[in-house]
C-alpha positions in Angstrom: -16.8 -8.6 -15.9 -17.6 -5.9 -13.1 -18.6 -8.3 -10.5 -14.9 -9.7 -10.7 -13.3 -6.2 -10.9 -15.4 -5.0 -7.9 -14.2 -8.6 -5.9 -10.5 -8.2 -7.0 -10.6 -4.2 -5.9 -12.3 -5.1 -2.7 -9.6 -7.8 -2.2 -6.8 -5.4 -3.2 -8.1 -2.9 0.3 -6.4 -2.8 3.3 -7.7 -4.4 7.0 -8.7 -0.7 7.8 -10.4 0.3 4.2 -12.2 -3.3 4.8 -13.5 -2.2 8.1 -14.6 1.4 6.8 -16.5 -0.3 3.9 -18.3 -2.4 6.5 -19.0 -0.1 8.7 -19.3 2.8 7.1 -18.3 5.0 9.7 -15.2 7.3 9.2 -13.0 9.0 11.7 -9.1 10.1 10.5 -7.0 12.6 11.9 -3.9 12.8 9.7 -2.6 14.2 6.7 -4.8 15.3 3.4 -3.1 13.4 1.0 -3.0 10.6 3.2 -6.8 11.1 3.3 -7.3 10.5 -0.1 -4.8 7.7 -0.6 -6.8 5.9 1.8 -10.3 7.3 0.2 -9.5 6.4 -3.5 -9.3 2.6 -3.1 -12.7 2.8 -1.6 -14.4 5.4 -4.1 -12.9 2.9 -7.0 -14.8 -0.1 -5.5 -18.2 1.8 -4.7 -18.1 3.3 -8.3 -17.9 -0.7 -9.3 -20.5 -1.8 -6.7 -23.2 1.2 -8.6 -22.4 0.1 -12.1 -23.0 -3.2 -10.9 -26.0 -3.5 -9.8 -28.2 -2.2 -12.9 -26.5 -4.9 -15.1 -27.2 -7.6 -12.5 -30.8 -6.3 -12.6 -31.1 -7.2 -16.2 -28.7 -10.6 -16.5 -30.5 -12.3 -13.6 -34.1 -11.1 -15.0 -33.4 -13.1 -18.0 -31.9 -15.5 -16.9 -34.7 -16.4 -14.5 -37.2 -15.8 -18.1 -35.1 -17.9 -20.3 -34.8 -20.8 -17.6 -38.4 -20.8 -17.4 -39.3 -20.6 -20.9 -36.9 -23.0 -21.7 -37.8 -26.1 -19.1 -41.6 -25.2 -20.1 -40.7 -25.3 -24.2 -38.5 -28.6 -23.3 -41.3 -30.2 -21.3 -43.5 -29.5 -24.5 -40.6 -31.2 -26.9 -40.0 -34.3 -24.8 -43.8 -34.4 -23.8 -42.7 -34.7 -20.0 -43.8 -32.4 -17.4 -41.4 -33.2 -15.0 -38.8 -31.7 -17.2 -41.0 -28.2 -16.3 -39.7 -28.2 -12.9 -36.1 -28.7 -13.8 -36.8 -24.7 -15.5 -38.6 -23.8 -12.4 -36.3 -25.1 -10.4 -33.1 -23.4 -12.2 -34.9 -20.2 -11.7 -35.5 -20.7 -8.5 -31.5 -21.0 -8.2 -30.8 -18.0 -10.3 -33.5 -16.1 -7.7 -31.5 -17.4 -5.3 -27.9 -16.1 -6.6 -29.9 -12.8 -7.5 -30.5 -12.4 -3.7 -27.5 -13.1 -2.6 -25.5 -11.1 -4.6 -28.0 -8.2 -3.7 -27.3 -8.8 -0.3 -23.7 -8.8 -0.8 -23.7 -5.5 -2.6 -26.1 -3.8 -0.3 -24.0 -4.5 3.0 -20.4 -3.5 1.0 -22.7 -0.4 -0.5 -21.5 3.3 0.7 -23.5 6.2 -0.2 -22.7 8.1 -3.2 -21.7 11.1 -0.9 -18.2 9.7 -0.6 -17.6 10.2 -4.6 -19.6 12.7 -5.2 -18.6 14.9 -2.3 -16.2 14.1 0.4 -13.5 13.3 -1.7 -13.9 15.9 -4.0 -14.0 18.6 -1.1 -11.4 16.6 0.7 -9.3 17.2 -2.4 -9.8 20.9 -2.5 -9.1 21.6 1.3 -5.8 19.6 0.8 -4.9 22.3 -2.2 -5.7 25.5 0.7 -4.2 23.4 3.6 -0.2 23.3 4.4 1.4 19.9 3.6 2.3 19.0 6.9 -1.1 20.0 9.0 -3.3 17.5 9.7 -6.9 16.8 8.7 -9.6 15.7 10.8 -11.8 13.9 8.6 -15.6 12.4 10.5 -18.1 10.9 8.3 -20.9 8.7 8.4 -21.7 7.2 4.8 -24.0 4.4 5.2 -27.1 4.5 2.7 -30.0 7.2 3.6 -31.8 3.2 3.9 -30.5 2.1 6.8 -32.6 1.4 9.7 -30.3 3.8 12.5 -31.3 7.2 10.3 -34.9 6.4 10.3 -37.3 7.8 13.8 -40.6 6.7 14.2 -42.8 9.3 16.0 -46.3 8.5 17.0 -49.3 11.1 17.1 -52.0 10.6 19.2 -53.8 14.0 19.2 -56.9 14.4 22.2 -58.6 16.9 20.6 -62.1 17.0 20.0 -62.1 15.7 16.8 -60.3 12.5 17.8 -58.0 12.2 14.9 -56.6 8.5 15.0 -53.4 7.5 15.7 -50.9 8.6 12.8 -47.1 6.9 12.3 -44.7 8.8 10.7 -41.3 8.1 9.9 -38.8 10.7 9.8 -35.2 10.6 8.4 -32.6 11.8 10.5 -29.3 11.5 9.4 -26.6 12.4 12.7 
């Protein structure tokens, strides 16, 4: 199952892959093809993380239907509605798993940017670059989500029409 390979390739990283999947901030200064030796590791275990998460979608949504179908039909067979809750209640723990494993996969989660640019381009500069000159690599590839590339600008205009207060919300990536 994905979920396993995604555990076991997030197990195989190293202390410093670890903290770049975490914190999803880059900064390397060294050579190209150590670059991507340290980059493909990652890109492998974010390319799990995406085809993850739609097949969690749909296992957990019918798991949660089944589990209540199931402990509704079985309180109808055995004529007990206590038996009900013991559906309800299993698809309250399937919600449960279904949020935590969301949680899980949206704090491990880079943005797609990595695979679909950074390495490739990081690839091509390598094939223009010497072998032994260094490259200085600075990245930030957290999710276009997250709360630090979001600015909230309030506009209070005075003018004689006396336009009420408007919130917008800007994304600013640095």
């Amino acid at each position: 199952m994905i979920l396993f390979d995604a555990l076991s390739a997030y197990s195989a990283l190293n202390n410093e892959q670890k903290h770049f999947v975490v914190n999803k901030k880059i900064q390397l200064n060294q050579l190209p093809n150590k670059t991507l030796d340290f980059l493909k590791p990652i890109t492998k275990f974010d390319l799990l993380l995406n085809a993850l998460k739609p097949k969690l979608k749909v296992l957990f949504i019918v798991m949660i239907v089944l589990s209540i179908i199931g402990g509704f039909g079985l309180s109808i067979y055995v004529d007990s509605p206590e038996v009900m809750f013991g559906g309800f209640g299993s698809a309250l723990l399937f919600a449960f798993l279904f949020w935590a494993t969301f949680a899980f996969i949206k704090r491990y989660d880079l943005d797609d940017n990595l695979w679909h640019f950074a390495v490739p381009f990081i690839n091509i500069l390598s094939q223009d670059m010497a072998e032994d000159e260094p490259m200085f690599v600075m990245g930030d590839f957290s999710t276009h989500e997250a709360k630090e590339h979001h600015k909230e600008e309030i506009n209070q205009d005075p003018g004689f029409m006396k336009y009420p207060k408007v919130v917008y919300n800007k994304y600013m990536h640095k």
